[in-house]
DRENDO-1510 file (C-alpha; in Angstrom, 1 decimal, always signed):
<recs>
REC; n; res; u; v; w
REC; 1; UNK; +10.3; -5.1; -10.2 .
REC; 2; UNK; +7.3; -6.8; -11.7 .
REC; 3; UNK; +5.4; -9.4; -10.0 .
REC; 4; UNK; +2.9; -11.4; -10.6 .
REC; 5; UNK; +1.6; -12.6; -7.1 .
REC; 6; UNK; +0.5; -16.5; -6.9 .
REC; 7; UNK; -3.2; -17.4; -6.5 .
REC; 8; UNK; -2.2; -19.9; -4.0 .
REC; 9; UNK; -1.5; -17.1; -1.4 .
REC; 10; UNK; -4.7; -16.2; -1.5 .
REC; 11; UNK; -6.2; -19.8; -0.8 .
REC; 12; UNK; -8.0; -20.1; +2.1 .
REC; 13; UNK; -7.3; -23.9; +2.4 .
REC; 14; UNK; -3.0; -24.9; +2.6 .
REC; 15; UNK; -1.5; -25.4; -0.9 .
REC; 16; UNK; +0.8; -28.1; -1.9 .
REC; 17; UNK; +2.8; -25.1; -3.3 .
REC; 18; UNK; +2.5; -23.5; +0.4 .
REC; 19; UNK; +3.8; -26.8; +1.7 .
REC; 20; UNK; +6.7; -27.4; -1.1 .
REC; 21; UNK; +7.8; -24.0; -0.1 .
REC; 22; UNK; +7.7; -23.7; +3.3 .
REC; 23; UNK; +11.1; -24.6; +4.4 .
REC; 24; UNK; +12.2; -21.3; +2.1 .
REC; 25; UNK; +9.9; -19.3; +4.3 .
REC; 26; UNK; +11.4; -20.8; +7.4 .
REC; 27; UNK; +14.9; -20.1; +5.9 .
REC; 28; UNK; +13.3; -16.3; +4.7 .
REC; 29; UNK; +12.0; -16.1; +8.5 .
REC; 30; UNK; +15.4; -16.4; +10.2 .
REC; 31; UNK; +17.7; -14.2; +7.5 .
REC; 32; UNK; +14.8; -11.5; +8.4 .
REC; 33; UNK; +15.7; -11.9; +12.0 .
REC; 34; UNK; +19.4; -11.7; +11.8 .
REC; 35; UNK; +18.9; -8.7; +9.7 .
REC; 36; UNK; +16.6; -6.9; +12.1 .
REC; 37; UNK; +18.6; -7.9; +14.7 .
REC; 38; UNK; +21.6; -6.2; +13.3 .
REC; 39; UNK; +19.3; -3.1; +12.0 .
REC; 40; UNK; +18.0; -2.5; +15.5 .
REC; 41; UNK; +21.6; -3.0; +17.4 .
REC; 42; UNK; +23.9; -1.2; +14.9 .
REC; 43; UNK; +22.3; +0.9; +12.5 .
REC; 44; UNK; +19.5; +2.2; +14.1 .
REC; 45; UNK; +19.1; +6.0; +14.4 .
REC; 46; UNK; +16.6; +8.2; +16.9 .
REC; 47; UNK; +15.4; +11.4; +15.0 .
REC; 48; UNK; +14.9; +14.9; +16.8 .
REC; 49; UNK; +11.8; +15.3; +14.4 .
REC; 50; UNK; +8.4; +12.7; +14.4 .
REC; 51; UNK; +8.5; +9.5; +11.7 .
REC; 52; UNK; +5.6; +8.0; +10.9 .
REC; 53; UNK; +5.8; +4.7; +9.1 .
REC; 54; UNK; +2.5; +4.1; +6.8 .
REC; 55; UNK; +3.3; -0.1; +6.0 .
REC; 56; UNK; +2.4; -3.5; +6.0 .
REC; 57; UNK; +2.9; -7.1; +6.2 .
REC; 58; UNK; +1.0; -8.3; +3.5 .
REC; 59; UNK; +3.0; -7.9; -0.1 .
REC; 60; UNK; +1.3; -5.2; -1.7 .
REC; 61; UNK; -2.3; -4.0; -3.1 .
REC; 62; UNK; -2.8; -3.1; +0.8 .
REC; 63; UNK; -3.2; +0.6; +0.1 .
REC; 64; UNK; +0.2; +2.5; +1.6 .
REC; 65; UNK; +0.3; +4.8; -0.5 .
REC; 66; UNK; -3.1; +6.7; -0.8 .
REC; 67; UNK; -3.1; +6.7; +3.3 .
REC; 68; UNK; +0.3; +8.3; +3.4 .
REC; 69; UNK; -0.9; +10.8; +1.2 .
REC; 70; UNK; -4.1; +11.4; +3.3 .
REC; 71; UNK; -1.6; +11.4; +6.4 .
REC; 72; UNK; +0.7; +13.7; +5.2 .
REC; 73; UNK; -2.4; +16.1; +4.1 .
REC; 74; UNK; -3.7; +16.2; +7.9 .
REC; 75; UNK; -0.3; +16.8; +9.3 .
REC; 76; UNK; -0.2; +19.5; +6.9 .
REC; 77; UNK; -3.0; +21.4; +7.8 .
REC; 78; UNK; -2.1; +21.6; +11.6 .
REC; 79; UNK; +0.9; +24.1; +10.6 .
REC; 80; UNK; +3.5; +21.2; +10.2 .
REC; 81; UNK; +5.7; +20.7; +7.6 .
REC; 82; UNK; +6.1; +17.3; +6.6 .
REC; 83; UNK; +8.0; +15.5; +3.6 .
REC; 84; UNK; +7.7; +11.8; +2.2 .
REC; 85; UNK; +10.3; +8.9; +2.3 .
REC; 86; UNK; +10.6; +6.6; -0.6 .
REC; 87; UNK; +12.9; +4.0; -1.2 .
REC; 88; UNK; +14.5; +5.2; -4.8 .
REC; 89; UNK; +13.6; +2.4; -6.9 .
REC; 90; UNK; +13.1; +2.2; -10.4 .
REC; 91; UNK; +10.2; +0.0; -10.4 .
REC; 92; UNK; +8.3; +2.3; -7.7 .
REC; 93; UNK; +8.4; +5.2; -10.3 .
REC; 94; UNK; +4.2; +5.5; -10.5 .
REC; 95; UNK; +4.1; +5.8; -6.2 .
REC; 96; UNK; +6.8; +8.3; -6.5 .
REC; 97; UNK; +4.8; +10.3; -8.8 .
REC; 98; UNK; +1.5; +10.3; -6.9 .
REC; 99; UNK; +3.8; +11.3; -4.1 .
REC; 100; UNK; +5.1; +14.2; -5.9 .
REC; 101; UNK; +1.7; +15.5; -6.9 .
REC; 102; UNK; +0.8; +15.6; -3.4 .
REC; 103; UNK; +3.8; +17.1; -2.0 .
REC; 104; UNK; +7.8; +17.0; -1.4 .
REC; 105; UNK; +9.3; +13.5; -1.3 .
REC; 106; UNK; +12.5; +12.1; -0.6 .
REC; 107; UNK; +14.4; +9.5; -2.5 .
REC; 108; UNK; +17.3; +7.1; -1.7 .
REC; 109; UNK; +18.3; +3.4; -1.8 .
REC; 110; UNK; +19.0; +4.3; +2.8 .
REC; 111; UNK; +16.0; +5.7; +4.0 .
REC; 112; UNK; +18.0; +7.0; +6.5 .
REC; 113; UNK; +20.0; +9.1; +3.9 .
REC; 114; UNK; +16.2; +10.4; +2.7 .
REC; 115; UNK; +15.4; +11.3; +6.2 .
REC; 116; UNK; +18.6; +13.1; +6.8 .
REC; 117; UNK; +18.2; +15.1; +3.7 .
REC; 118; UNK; +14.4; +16.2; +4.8 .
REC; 119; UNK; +15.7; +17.3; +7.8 .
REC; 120; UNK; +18.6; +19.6; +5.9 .
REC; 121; UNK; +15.7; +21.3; +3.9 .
REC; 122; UNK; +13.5; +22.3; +7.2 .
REC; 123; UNK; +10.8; +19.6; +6.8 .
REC; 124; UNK; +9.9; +19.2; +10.8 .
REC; 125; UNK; +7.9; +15.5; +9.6 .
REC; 126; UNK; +9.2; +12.7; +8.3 .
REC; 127; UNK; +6.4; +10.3; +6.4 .
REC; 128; UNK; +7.4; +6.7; +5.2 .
REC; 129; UNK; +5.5; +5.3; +2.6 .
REC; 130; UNK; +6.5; +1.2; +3.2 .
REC; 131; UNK; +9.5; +0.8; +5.9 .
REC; 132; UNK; +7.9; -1.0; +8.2 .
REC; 133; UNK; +10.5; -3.4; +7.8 .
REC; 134; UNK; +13.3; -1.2; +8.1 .
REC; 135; UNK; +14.7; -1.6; +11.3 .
REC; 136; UNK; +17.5; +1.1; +11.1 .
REC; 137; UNK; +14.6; +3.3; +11.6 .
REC; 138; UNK; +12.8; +3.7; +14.8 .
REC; 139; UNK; +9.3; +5.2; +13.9 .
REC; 140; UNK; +6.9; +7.3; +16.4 .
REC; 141; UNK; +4.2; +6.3; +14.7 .
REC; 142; UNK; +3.4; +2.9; +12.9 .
REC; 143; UNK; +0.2; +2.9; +10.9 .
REC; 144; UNK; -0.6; -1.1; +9.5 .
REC; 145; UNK; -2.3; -1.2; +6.6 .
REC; 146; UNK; -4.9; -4.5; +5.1 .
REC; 147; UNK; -7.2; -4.7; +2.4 .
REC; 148; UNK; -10.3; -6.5; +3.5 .
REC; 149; UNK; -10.5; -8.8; +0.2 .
REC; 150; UNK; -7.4; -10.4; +1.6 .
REC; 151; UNK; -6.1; -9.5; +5.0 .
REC; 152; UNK; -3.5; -12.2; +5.5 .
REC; 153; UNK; -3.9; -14.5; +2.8 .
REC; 154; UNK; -2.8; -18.0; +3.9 .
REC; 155; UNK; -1.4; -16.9; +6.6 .
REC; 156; UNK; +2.3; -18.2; +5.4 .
REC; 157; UNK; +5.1; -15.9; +5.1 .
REC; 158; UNK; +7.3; -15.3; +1.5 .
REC; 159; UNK; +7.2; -17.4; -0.8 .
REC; 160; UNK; +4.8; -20.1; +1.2 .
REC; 161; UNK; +2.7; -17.0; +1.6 .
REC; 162; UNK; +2.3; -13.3; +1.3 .
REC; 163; UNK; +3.3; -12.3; +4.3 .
REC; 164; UNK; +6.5; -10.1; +5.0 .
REC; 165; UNK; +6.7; -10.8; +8.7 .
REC; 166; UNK; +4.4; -12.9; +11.4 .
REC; 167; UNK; +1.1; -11.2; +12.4 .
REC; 168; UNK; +2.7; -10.5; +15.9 .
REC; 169; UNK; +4.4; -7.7; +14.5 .
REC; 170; UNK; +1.3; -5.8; +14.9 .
REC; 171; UNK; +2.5; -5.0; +18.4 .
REC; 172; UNK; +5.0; -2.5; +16.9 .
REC; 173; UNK; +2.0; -0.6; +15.7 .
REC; 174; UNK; +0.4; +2.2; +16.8 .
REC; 175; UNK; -2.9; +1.5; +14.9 .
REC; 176; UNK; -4.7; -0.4; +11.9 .
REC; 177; UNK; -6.0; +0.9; +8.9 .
REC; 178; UNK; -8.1; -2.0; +6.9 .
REC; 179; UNK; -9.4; -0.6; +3.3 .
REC; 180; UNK; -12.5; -2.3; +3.0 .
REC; 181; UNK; -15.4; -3.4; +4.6 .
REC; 182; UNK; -15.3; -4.5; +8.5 .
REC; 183; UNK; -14.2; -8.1; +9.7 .
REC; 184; UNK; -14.8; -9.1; +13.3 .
REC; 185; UNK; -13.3; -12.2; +12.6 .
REC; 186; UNK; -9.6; -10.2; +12.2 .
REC; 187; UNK; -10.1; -8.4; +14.9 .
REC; 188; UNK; -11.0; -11.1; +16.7 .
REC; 189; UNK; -7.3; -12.5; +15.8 .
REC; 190; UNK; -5.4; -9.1; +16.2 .
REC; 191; UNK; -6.5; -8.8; +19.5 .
REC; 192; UNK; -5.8; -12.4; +20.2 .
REC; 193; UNK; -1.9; -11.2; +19.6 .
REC; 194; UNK; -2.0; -8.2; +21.9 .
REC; 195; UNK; -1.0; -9.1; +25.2 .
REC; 196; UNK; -3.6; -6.8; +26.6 .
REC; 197; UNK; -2.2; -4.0; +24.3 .
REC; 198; UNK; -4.7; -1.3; +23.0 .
REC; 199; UNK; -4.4; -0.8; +19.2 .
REC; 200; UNK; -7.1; +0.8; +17.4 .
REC; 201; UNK; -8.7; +0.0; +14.7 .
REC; 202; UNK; -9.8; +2.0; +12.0 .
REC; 203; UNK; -11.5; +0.6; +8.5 .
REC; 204; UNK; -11.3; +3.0; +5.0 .
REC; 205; UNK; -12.7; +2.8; +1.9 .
REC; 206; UNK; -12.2; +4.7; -1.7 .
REC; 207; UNK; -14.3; +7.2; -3.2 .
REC; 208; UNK; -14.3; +7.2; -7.3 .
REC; 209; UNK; -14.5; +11.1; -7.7 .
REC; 210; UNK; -15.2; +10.9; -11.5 .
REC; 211; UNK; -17.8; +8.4; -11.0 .
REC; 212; UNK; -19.8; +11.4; -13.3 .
REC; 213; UNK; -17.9; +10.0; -16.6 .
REC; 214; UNK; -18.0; +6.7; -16.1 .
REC; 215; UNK; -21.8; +6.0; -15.3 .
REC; 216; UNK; -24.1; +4.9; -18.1 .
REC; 217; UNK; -21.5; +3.3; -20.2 .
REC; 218; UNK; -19.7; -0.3; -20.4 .
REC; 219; UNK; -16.3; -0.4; -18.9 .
REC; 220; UNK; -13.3; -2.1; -19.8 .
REC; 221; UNK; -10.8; -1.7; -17.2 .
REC; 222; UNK; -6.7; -2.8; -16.6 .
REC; 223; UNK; -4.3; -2.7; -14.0 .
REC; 224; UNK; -1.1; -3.8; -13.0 .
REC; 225; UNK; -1.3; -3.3; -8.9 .
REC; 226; UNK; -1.0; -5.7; -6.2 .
REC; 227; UNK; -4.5; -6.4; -6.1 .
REC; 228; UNK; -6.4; -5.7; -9.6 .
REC; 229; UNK; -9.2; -7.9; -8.5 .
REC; 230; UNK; -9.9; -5.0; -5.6 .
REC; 231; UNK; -10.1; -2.2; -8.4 .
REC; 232; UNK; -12.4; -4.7; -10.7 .
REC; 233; UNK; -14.5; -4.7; -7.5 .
REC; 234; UNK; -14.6; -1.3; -6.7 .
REC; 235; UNK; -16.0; +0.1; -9.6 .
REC; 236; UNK; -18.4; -2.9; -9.4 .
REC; 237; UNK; -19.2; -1.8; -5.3 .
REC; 238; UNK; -20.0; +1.9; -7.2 .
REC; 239; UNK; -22.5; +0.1; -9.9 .
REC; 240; UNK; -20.3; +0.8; -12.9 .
REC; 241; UNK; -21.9; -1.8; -16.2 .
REC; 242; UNK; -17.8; -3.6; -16.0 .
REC; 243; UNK; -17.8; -5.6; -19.1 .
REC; 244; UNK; -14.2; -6.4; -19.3 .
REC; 245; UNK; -11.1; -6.8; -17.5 .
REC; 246; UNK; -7.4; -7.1; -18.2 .
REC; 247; UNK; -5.1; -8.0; -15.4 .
REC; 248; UNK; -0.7; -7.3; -15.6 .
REC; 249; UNK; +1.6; -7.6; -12.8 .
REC; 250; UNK; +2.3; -5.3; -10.2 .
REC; 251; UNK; +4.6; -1.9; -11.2 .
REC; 252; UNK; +4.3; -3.0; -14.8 .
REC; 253; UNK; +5.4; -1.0; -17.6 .
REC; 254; UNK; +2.4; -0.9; -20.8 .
REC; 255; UNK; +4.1; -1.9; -24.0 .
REC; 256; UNK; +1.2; -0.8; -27.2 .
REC; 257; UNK; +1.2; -4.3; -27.7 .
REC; 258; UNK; -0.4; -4.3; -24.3 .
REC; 259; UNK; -2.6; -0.9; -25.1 .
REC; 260; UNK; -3.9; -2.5; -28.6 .
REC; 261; UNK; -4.7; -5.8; -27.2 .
REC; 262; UNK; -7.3; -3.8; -25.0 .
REC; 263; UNK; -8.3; -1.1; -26.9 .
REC; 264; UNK; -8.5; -3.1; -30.3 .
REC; 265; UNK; -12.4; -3.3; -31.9 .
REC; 266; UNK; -13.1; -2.3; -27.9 .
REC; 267; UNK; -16.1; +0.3; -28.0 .
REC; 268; UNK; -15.8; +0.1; -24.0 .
REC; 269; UNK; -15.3; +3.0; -22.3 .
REC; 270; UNK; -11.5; +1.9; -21.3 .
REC; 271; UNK; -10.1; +3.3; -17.5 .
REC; 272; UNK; -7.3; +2.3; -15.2 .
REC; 273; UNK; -6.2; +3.4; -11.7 .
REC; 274; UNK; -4.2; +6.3; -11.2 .
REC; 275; UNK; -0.5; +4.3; -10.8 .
REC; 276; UNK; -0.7; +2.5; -14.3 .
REC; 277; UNK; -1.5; +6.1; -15.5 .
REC; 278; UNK; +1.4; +7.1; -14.4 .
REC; 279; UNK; +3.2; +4.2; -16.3 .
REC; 280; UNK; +1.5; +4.7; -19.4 .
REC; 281; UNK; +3.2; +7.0; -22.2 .
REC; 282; UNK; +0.7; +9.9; -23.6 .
REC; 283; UNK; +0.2; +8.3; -26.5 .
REC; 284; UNK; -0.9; +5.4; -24.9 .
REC; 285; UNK; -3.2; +7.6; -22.5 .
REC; 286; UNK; -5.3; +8.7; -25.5 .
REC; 287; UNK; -8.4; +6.9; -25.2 .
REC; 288; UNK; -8.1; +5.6; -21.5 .
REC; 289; UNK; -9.5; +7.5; -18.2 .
REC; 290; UNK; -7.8; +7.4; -14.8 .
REC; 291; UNK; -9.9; +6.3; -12.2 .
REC; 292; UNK; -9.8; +9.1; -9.6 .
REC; 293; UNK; -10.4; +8.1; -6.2 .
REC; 294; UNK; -10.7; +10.2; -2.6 .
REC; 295; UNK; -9.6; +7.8; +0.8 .
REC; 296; UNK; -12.3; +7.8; +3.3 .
REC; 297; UNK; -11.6; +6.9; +7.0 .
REC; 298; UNK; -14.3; +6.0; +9.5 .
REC; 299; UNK; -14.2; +7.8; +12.2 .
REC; 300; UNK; -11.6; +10.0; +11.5 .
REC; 301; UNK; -11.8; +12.6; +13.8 .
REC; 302; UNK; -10.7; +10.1; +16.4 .
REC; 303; UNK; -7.9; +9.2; +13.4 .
REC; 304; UNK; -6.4; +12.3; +13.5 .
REC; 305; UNK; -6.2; +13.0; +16.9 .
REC; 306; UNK; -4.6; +10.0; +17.9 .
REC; 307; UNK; -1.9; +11.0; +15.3 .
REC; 308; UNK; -1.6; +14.7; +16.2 .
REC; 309; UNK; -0.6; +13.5; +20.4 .
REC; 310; UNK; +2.2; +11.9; +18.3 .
REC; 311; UNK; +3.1; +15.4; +16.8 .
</recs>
């Protein structure tokens, strides 16, 4: 599914498209409920094995998928044996591959399906890339993921805003992952939502591990992700000479129409993130890096203990 997120969700004063819209999101707002409601009472299953659920609320560029990948790597070096969940979509292709690079992964349209299937094949953890929102599924562990260029956009939920659900679903977290830099201000607000809960807070930021190739030259760079303003900014933030940029719509597939219009009388050094590599055909590859990057998280010896007493 390609999509091209509105600017307007983004804005940090109301829209008279956030406005037109809202009684959709009100009407989006109760289907959600009447779904999670019958999720939670019929459907949902209990699993003899841990789930942890890497999601969000904020529609996409939020960073899921690198900290499940970072998740599933620390549960794997305790002696565990865990496995990814993915919903089996076609338009998720490029996260299902940078899944499978990492290790084994799990597809179906019912997560619940997936899960069963892991647990067939002696995988002892179960790790959900999105699903926060899947109510049939009662995790042990919910990690929350935001990106600091955006957080909560307007504040509206689909299509007013971004948001998948109200910011007071935070209380069926376990802890917050923000990929950026630190914002008092949110925290400030999270904890305003709490009820006296504790939920920690942890911030992360990426690490361009072929920064080597890339220095000393000008930079053209594309992506179709959630976000591509947060890539443009990162190889800014790591004092890469970025000339040029191209932005496409999230999950979208490079036509060469797409790859000449970039490339054409372009003596840039061209590069991309490592999903729209994984969408691009070799051809098209050719003359184009991948942007390799390595997830930091602060503090994250307290990180991985407070997932291991989950364990």
């Amino acid at each position: 599914m390609k999509f091209n997120k509105p600017k307007f969700w983004d804005y940090k004063k109301i829209s008279i498209w956030s406005i037109l819209l809202f009684p959709v999101s009100i009407i989006f707002l109760f289907v959600s409920l009447i779904v999670r409601i019958f999720k939670s009472l019929v459907l949902r299953k209990n699993y003899k094995i841990p789930i942890i659920c890497v999601g969000n609320i904020y529609v996409g560029g939020t960073g899921k998928t690198p900290l499940a990948s970072e998740v599933f790597k620390l549960i794997k070096s305790i002696g565990k044996n865990p496995a990814f969940i993915k919903k089996d979509y076609d338009y998720l292709f490029d996260e299902i591959q940078m899944l499978k690079k990492i290790g084994p992964t799990f597809l179906g349209g019912n997560r619940v399906v997936a899960i069963n299937n892991l647990i067939m094949k002696g995988h002892d953890v179960a790790i959900l890339d999105d699903g926060y929102q899947d109510f049939s599924i009662k995790p042990d562990f919910s990690i929350l993921c935001f990106h600091s260029s955006q957080l909560l956009g307007n504040g509206f939920l689909i299509p007013s805003g971004p948001l998948r659900e109200r910011l007071g679903s935070i209380l069926r977290a376990e802890c917050i992952v923000i990929n950026g830099s630190k914002n008092l201000d949110f925290e400030n607000k999270v904890n305003n939502y709490l009820r006296g809960k504790k939920l920690p807070i942890f911030y992360s930021k990426y690490k361009i591990k072929n920064i080597e190739k890339l220095k000393n030259k000008e930079i053209t760079a594309f992506a179709g992700i959630g976000n591509p303003s947060n890539f443009f900014k990162l190889l800014k933030e790591n004092g890469l000479n970025l000339k040029n940029t191209y932005s496409f719509p999230d999950h979208h597939y490079y036509s060469q129409k797409d790859i000449d219009k970039i490339t054409k009388n372009n003596p840039s050094k061209i590069v991309t993130t490592e999903k729209d590599y994984c969408r691009m055909e070799d051809k098209q590859r050719q003359n184009c890096e991948c942007v390799e990057i390595d997830l930091e998280i602060e503090n994250k010896t307290e990180f991985e203990s407070l997932i291991k007493s989950y364990l």
